[in-house]
N, C-alpha and C positions, 0 to 999 in steps of 0.2 A: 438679351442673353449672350449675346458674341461679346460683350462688355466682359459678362462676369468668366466668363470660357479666357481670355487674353489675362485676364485679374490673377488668373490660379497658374497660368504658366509664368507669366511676369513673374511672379512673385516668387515662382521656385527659384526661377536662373538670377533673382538681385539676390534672396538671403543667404546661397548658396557660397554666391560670391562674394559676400562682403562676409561672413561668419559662419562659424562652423562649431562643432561638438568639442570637446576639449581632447579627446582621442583621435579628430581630425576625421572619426568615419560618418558619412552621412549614409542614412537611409532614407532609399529615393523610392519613389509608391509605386506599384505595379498596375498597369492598364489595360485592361480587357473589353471587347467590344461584346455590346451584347444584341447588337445588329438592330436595334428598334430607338424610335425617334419619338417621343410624347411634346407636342406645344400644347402647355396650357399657363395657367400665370404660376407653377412650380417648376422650379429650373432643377430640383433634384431631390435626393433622399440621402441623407445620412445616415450613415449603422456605424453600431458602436457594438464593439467586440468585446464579451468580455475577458476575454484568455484566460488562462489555467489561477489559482488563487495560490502566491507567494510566486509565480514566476516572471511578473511586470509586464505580461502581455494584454495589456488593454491595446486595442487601436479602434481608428476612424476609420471606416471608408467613407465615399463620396459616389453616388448613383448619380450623372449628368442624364437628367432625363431627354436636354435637345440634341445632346451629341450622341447619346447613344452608348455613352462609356462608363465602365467602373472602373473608381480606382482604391486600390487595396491601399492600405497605413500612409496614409495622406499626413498625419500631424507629424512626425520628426521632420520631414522636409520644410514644413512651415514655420516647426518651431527649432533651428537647431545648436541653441543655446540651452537648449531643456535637457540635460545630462542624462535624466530618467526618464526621457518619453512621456508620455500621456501616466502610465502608473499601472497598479495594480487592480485589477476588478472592473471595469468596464459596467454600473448599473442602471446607469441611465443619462438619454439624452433628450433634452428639450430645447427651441428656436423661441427669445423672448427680445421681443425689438430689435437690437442689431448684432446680439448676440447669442452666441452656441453655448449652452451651459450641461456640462459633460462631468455626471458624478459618479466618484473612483471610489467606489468600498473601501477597500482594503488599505488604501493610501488615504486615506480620513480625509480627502478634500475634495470639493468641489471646484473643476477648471473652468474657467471661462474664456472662450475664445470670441474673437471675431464672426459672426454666419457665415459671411461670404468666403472669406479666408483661411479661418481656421488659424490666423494667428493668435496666440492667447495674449489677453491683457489681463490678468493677473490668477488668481484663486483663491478659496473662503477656507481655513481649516475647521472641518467637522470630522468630529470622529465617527466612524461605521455606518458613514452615511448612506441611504440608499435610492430616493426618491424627489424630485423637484416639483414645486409647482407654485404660481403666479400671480400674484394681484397687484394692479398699481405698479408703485414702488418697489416692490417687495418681492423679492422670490424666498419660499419657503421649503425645508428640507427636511423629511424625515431621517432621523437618527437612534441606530438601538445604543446610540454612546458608550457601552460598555463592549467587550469584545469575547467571542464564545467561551475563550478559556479562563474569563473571569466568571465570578457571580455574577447573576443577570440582574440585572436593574432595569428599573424602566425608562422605555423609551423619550425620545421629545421630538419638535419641528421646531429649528432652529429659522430663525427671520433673518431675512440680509439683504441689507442696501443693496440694488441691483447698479447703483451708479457709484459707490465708495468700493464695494464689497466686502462689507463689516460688517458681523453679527454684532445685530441690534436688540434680541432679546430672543426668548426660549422659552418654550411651553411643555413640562412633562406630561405624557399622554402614557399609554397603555404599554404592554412590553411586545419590545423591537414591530413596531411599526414599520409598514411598507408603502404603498401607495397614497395617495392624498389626491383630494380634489378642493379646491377653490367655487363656496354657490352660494350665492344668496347673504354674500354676508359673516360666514363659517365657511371651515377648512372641517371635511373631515378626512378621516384618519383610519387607517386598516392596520388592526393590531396584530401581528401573528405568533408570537409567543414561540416564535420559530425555537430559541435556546431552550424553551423550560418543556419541551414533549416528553422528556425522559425523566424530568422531577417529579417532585410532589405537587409541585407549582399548575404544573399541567398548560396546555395553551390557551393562550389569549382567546378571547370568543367576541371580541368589543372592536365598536369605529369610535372612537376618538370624537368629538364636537367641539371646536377651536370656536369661539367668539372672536372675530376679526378685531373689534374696536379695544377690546380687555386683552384680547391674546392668554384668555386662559380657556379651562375645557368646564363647559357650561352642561355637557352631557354625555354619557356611553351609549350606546345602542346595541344589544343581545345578540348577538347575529348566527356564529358560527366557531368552528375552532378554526386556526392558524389562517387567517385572512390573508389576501396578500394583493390581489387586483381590485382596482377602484374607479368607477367611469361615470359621467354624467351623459346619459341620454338628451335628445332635440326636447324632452319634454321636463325637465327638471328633475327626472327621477335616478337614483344610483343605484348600477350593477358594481354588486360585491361577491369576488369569489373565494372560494374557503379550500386549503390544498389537503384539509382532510390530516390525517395521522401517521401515512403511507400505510395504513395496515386492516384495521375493520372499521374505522369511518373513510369512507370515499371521499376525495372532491365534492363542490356541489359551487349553485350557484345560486345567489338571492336577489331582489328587488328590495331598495328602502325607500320610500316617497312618506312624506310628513315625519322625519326622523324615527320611523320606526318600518320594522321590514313588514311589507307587505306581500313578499311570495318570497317561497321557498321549490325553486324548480327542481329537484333533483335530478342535474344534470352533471356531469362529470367534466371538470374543466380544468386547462390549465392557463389557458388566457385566450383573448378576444378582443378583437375593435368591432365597431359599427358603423353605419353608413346609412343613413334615411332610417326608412323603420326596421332597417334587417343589423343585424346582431349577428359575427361570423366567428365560432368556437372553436377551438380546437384544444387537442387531449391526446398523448401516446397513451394507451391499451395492447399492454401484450406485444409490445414492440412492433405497433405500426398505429402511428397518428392518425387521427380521426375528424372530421373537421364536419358542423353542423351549422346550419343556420339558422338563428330564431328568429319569428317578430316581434319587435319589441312592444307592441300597443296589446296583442293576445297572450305572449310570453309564451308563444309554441312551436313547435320544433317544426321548421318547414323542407330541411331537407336535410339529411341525414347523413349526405357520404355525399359531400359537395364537391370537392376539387377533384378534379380529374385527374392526380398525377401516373405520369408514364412509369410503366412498369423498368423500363431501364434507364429512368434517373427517380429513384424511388427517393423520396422524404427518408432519410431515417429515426431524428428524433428533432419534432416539432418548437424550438424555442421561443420566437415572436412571431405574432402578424401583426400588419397593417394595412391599409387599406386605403388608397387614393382619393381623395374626399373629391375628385370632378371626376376621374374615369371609371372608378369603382375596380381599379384593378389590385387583386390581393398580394402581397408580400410576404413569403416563407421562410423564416431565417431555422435553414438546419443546424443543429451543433455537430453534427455527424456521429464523432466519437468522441466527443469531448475533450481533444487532445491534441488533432491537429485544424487546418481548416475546415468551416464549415462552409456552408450558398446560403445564398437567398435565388429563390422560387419567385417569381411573377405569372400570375395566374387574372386572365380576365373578369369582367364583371357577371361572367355564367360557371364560373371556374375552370375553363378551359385551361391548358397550361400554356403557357406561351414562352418560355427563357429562362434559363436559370444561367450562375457564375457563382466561383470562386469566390472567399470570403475570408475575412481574420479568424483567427480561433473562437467559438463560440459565438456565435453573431446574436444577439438577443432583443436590442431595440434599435427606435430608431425615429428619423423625425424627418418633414419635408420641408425644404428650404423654397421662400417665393421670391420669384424673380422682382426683380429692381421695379 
């Protein structure tokens, strides 16, 4: 790990030196200690910011989990040939062999950087893209292709050489698709119908079935309205959540196993990861996030008001967790006020709180880097 710690300073003070932005200003990344030390084979956590939509505030940070530090917008420093920084929209990050694959909404493209470094080797243009995910060769992207202020069309999961980076082929699936998991063979597919809730059209209610070898859609599954989270549990089965209409259908969240849903929990969600058999939810209600934990093998609510946070560093609006797949310790990215920055919350594996810091605008995902 002392390798990869010498890698990210090294590399600030050579690109720094030999090249720079065309207005000559560089932005250098802010460090904060967050006084605690994890060895395990994850040297860190990446959060991707997603900043305000039309103001090109996406950024990275960088959680060194053996040093103990965060540091705030890590990519210009690394990149500072990139005139426009990372980009617009911030929606998702994933770690796929030796690279960080970082997709920009709003900037219709998918970055690819280096894991370790965070320097980019190149990017895929897709338009309104929102979601990644992996097989083989292949990394595959949900896309609603069209943009809110056009007619809505339906969506696709664009394919792409993960060693050229060039869309090799495209599947239309349902409208504006979100999440996607890679199982058995198929890609499916969370359609949320996010643009058509105010038409006639109404929302999507369908996941997508991607035949991997045809790469076409071999079947829908009835699920829910406006889908949008998508996850494979240890035992093959997919959790799908549904964001409801904001109005008089709630949230909820389902079970699919054999391509058809086999429970419907009615539980109020707006995302979640897992860890063993436990399943950890979280939801803002009434302006104060609420965080639950299921088992996945009985699908029942085992603790209801799980995380301990302190009354004077209060959550205020819940955007991602995640969950350290060896320590079991949970990760709260607040968006605050949507506006300026937001934390991330670290909370033990009984929910204890333990640390919180500063963060980019809108902190939403994020992914754990393994050491060398």
């Amino acid at each position: 790990m002392m390798k990869l710690r010498y890698v990210f300073y090294s590399l600030l003070i050579v690109v720094l030196a030999v090249s720079c932005r065309e207005d000559d200003t560089i932005i250098y990344p802010s460090e904060h200690s967050i006084g605690e030390v994890t060895h395990t084979k994850y040297a860190g956590l990446y959060v991707l910011n997603e900043g305000n939509m039309g103001s090109n505030k996406a950024t990275l940070d960088f959680l060194d989990l053996e040093l103990g530090k965060y540091y705030r917008n890590i990519y210009p420093s690394r990149n500072p040939n990139q005139i426009k920084e990372l980009g617009d929209v911030g929606n998702d990050v994933k770690i796929y062999g030796n690279s960080l694959w970082l997709v920009i909404n709003q900037s219709n493209k998918v970055e690819v950087a280096n894991a370790r470094t965070a320097v980019s080797r190149g990017h895929v243009d897709i338009p309104n893209c929102r979601y990644v995910a992996f097989q083989g060769r292949y990394a595959y992207v949900s896309s609603y292709v069209g943009k809110i202020s056009e007619k809505s069309v339906l969506g696709a999961v664009y394919k792409v050489d993960t060693a050229s980076l060039q869309i090799v082929d495209k599947c239309t699936v349902g409208y504006q698709p979100e999440e996607l998991v890679v199982q058995d063979g198929k890609i499916y597919v969370a359609n949320s119908g996010g643009y058509n809730g105010m038409s006639s059209l109404g929302y999507d209610r369908t996941v997508s079935i991607i035949d991997l070898n045809t790469f076409t859609v071999t079947k829908t599954i009835d699920v829910g309205i406006n889908l949008f989270r998508l996850r494979s549990d240890k035992y093959g089965k997919l959790w799908v959540s549904s964001r409801g209409d904001y109005d008089k259908t709630p949230s909820n969240l389902y079970v699919l196993d054999n391509d058809k849903v086999e429970s419907e929990l009615n539980i109020a969600v707006d995302g979640f990861d897992m860890i063993g058999d436990s399943l950890v939810t979280y939801t803002n209600l009434n302006g104060k996030p609420l965080f639950k934990v299921l088992d996945i093998r009985t699908h029942k609510v085992v603790d209801s008001n799980f995380l301990k946070v302190p009354e004077k560093f209060p959550i205020k609006i819940a955007y991602g967790l995640m969950i350290h797949p060896i320590t079991g310790d949970i990760f709260v990215m607040d968006a605050t006020n949507y506006v300026s920055s937001g934390k991330l919350y670290c909370f033990d594996k009984y929910g204890n709180y333990k640390w919180h810091t500063q963060t980019g605008d809108i902190p939403g995902h994020g992914c754990f880097l393994l050491r060398k």
